[in-house]
KEKE-3310 file (N, C-alpha, C; in steps of 0.2 Angstrom, whole numbers, plus 5000, padded with zeros to 4 digits):
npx = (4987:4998:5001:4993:4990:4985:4994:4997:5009:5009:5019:5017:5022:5026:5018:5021:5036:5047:5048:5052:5060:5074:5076:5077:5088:5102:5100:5107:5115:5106:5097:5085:5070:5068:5075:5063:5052:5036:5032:5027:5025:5019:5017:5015:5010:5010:5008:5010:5006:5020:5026:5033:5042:5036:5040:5053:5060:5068:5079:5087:5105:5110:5120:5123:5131:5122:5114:5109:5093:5089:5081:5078:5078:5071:5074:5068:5064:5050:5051:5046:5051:5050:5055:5046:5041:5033:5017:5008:5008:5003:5014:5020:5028:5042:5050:5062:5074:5089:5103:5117:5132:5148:5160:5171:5182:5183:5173:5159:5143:5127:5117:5107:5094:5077:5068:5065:5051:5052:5044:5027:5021:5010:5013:5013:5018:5025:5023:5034:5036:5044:5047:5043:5052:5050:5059:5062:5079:5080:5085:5088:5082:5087:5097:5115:5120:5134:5140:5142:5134:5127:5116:5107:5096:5085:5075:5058:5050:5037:5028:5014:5006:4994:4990:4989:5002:5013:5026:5043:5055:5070:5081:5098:5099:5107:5119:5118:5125:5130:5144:5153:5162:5170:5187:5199:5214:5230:5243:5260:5265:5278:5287:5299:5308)
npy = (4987:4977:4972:4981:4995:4993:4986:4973:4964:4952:4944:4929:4917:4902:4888:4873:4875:4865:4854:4860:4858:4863:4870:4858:4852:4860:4865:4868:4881:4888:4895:4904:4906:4903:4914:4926:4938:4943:4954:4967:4966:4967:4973:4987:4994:5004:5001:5008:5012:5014:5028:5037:5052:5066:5077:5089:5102:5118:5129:5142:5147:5161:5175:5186:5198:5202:5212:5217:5219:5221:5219:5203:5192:5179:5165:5152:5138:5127:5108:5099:5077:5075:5086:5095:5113:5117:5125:5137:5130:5126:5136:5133:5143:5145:5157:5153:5159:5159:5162:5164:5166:5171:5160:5155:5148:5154:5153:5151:5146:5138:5148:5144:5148:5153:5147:5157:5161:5170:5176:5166:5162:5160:5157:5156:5147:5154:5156:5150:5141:5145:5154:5166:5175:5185:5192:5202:5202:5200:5204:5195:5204:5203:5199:5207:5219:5223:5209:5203:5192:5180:5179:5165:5162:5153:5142:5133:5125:5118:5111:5110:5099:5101:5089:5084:5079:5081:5090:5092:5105:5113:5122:5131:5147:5161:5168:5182:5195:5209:5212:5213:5201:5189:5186:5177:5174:5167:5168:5166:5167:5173:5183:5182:5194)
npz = (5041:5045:5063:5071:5086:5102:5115:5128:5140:5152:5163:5172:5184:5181:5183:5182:5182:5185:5177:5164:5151:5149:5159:5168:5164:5166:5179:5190:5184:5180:5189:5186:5188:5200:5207:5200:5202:5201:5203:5197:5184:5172:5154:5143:5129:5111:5095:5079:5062:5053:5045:5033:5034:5023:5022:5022:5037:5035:5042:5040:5043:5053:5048:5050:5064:5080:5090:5108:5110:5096:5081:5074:5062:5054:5042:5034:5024:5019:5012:5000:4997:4988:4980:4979:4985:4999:5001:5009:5020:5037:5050:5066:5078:5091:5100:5112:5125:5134:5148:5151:5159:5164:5173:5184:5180:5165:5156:5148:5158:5155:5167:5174:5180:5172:5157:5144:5137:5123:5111:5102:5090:5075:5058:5040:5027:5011:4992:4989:4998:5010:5025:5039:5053:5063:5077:5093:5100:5117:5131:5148:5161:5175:5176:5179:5168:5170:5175:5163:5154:5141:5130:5124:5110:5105:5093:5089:5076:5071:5058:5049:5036:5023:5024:5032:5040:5052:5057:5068:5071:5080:5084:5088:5086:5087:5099:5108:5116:5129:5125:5111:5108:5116:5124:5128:5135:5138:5147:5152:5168:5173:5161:5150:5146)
capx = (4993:5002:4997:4994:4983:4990:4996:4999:5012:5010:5022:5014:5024:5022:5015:5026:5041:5051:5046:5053:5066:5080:5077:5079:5094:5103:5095:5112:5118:5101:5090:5078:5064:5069:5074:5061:5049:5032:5029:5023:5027:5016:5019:5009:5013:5006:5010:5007:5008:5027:5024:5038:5040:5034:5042:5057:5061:5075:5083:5093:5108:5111:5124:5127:5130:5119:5116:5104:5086:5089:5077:5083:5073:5075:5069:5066:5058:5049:5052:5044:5056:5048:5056:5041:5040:5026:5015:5003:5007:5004:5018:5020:5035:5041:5058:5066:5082:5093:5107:5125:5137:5155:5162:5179:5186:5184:5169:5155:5139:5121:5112:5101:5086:5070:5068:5061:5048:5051:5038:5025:5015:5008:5012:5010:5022:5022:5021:5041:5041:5049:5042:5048:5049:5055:5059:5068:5081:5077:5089:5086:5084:5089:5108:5117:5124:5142:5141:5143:5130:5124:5109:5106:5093:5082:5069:5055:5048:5032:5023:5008:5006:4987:4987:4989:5008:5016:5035:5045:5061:5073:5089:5100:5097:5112:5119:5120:5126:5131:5148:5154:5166:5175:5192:5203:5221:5233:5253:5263:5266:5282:5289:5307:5313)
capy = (4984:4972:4972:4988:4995:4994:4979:4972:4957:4951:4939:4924:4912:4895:4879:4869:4877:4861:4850:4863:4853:4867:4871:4850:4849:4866:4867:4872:4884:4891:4896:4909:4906:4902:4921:4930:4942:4944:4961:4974:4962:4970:4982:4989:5000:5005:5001:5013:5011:5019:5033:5041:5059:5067:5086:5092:5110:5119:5134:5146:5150:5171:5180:5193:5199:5208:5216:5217:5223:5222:5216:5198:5190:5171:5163:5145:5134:5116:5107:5090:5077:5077:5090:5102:5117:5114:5131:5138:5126:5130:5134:5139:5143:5148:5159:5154:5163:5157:5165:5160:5168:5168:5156:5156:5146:5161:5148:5151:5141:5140:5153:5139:5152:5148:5147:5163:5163:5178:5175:5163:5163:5155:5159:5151:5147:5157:5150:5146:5137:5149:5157:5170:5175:5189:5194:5205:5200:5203:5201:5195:5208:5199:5201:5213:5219:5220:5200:5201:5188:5179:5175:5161:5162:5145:5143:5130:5128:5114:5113:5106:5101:5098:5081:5085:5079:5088:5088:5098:5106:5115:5124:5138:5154:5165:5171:5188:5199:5215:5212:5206:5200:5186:5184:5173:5174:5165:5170:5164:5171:5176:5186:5185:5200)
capz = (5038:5051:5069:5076:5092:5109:5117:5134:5142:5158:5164:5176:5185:5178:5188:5182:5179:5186:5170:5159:5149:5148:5166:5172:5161:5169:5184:5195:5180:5177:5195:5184:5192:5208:5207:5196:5205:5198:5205:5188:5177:5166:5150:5140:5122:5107:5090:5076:5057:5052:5040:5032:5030:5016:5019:5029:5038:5036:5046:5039:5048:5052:5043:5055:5072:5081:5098:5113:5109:5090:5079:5071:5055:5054:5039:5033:5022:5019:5004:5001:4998:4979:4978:4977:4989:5003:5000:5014:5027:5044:5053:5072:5084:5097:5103:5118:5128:5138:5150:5152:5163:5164:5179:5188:5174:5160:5151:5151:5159:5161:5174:5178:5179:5167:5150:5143:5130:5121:5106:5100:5085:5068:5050:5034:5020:5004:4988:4988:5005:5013:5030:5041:5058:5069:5084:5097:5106:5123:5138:5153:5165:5180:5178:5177:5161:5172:5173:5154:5151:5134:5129:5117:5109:5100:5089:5088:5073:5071:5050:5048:5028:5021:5022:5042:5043:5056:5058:5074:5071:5083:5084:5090:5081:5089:5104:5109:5122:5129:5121:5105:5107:5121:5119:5132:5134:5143:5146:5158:5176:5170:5155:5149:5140)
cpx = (4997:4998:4998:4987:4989:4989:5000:5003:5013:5013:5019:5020:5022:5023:5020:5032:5047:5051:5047:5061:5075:5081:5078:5085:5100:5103:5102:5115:5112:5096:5086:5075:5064:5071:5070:5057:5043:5029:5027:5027:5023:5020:5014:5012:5010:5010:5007:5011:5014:5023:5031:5036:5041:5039:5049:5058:5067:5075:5089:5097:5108:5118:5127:5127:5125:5118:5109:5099:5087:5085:5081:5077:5076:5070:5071:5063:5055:5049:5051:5051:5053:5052:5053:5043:5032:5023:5008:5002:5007:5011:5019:5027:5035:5050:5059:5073:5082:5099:5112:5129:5143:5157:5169:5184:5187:5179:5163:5148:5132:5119:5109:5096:5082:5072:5065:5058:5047:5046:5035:5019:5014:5010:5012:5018:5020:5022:5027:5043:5042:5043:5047:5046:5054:5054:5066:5073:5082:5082:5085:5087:5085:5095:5110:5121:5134:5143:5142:5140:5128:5118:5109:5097:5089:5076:5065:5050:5040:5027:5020:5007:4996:4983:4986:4995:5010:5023:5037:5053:5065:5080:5090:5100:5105:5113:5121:5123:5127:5139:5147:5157:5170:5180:5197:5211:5225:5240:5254:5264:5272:5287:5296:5308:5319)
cpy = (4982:4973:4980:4989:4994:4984:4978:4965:4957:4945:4934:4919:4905:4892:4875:4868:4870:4856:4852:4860:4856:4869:4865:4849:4854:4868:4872:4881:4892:4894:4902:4909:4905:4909:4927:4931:4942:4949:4965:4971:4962:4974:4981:4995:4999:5005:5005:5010:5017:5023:5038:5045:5062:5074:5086:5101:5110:5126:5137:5150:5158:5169:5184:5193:5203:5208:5215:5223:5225:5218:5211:5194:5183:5168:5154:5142:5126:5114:5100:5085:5072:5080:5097:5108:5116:5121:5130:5134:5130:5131:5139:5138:5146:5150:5159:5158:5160:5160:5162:5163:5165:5165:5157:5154:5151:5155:5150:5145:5142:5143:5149:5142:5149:5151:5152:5162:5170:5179:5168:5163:5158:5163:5154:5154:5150:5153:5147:5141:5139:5152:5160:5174:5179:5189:5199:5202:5204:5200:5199:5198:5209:5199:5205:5214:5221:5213:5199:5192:5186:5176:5172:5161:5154:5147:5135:5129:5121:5114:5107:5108:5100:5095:5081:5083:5085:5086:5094:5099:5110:5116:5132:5143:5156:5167:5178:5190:5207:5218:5211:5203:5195:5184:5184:5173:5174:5167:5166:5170:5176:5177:5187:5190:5201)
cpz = (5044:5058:5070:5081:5096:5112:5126:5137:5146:5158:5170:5180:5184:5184:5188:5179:5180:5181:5164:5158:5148:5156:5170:5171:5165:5172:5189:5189:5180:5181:5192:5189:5197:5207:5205:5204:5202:5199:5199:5183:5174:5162:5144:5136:5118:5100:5083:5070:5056:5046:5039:5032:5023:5015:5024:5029:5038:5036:5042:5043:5047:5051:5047:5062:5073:5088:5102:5110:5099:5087:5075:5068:5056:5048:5037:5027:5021:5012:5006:4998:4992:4977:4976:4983:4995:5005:5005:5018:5031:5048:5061:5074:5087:5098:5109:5119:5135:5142:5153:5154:5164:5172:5178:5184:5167:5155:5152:5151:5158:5165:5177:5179:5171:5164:5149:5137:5128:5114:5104:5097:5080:5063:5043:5030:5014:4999:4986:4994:5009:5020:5034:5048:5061:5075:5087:5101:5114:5126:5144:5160:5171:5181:5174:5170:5165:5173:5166:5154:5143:5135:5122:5116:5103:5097:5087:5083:5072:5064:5052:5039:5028:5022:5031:5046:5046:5058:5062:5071:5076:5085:5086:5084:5082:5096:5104:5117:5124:5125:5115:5102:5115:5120:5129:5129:5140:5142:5152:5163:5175:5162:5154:5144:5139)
residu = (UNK:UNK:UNK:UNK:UNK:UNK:UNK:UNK:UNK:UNK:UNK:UNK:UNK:UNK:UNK:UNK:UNK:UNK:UNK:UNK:UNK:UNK:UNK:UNK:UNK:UNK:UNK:UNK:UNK:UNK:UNK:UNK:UNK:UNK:UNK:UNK:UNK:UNK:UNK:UNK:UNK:UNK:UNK:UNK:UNK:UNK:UNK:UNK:UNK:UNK:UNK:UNK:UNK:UNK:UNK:UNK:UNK:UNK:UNK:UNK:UNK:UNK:UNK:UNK:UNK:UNK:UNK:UNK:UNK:UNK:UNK:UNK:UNK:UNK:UNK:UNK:UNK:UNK:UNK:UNK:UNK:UNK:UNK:UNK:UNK:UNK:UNK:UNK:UNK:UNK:UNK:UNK:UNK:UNK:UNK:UNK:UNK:UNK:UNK:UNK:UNK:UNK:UNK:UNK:UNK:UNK:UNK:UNK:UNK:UNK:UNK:UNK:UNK:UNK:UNK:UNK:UNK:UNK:UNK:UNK:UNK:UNK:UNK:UNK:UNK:UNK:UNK:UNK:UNK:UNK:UNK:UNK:UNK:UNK:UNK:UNK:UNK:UNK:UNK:UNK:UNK:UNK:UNK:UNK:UNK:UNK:UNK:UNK:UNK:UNK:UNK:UNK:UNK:UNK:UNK:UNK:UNK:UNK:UNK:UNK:UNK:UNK:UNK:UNK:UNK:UNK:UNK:UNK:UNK:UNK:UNK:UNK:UNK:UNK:UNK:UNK:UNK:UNK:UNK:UNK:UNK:UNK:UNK:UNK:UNK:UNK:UNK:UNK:UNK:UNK:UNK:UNK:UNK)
# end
């Protein structure tokens, strides 16, 4: 269905660009070619049949709080966009964590240290769509629980339906920390009473 396959356009400098009838007309306004370069004036891309999606994933936000080293259930499901439920697809993921310490401004930032994979597996959708994946949250035991770090935690979710669509999803789960609570407050320098 229409062109597809890969494709490449090289640009050439023409022979007789001076005979070009918008370029004679123009010529003070217009110096193109008298400036172009034809150094990788190639490109090259690939055109591919569009194909709508048949399914979408969806993340369900958490409910509660919860603490360092505590077990956290995350569930989900795919549902076609029939409106059927998409039963025994593949689904894999993966849970990363990330570390965020507080700066001099009372805000907190990125650590800049790596991304931690804390789990990565397959499971399958039941026969309502639904799919279900846990994990611990795990700190990262490189700074200190006196730096009152958080860790956020994400999840990568990737289904595979039957027909061999594959659709990615990814989103924050939750952050946790050694606290639970951060609570900023400014007064002034001085207090009238």
């Amino acid at each position: 269905i229409g062109n597809t396959g890969h494709f490449t356009i090289s640009a050439e400098e023409p022979e007789d660009y001076e005979k070009d009838v918008i370029y004679d007309k123009i010529k003070d306004e217009h110096p193109f070619w008298d400036k172009v370069t034809f150094e990788n004036s190639h490109l090259s891309f690939r055109v591919e049949e569009y194909k709508r999606h048949k399914f979408e994933i969806n993340i369900n936000p958490l409910t509660e709080n919860y603490k360092i080293n505590q077990k956290i259930t995350v569930s989900g499901n795919v549902i076609s966009f029939a409106g059927s439920n998409l039963t025994d697809a593949k689904v894999s993921y993966a849970i990363t964590q990330q570390t965020y310490l507080n700066n001099s401004y009372g805000t907190y930032e990125w650590y800049g240290g790596k991304q931690q994979l804390i789990v990565q597996s397959e499971t399958k959708t039941d026969n309502k769509g639904i799919f279900i994946v846990d994990f611990t949250a795990k700190p990262d035991l490189l700074i200190p629980k006196e730096k009152l770090p958080i860790f956020s935690y994400r999840i990568r979710v990737t289904v595979t339906d039957i027909n061999g669509e594959t659709q990615t999803k990814e989103q924050l789960i939750t952050n946790v920390g050694y606290h639970a609570l951060k609570l900023k407050v400014e007064i002034p320098k001085t207090v009238e009473t």
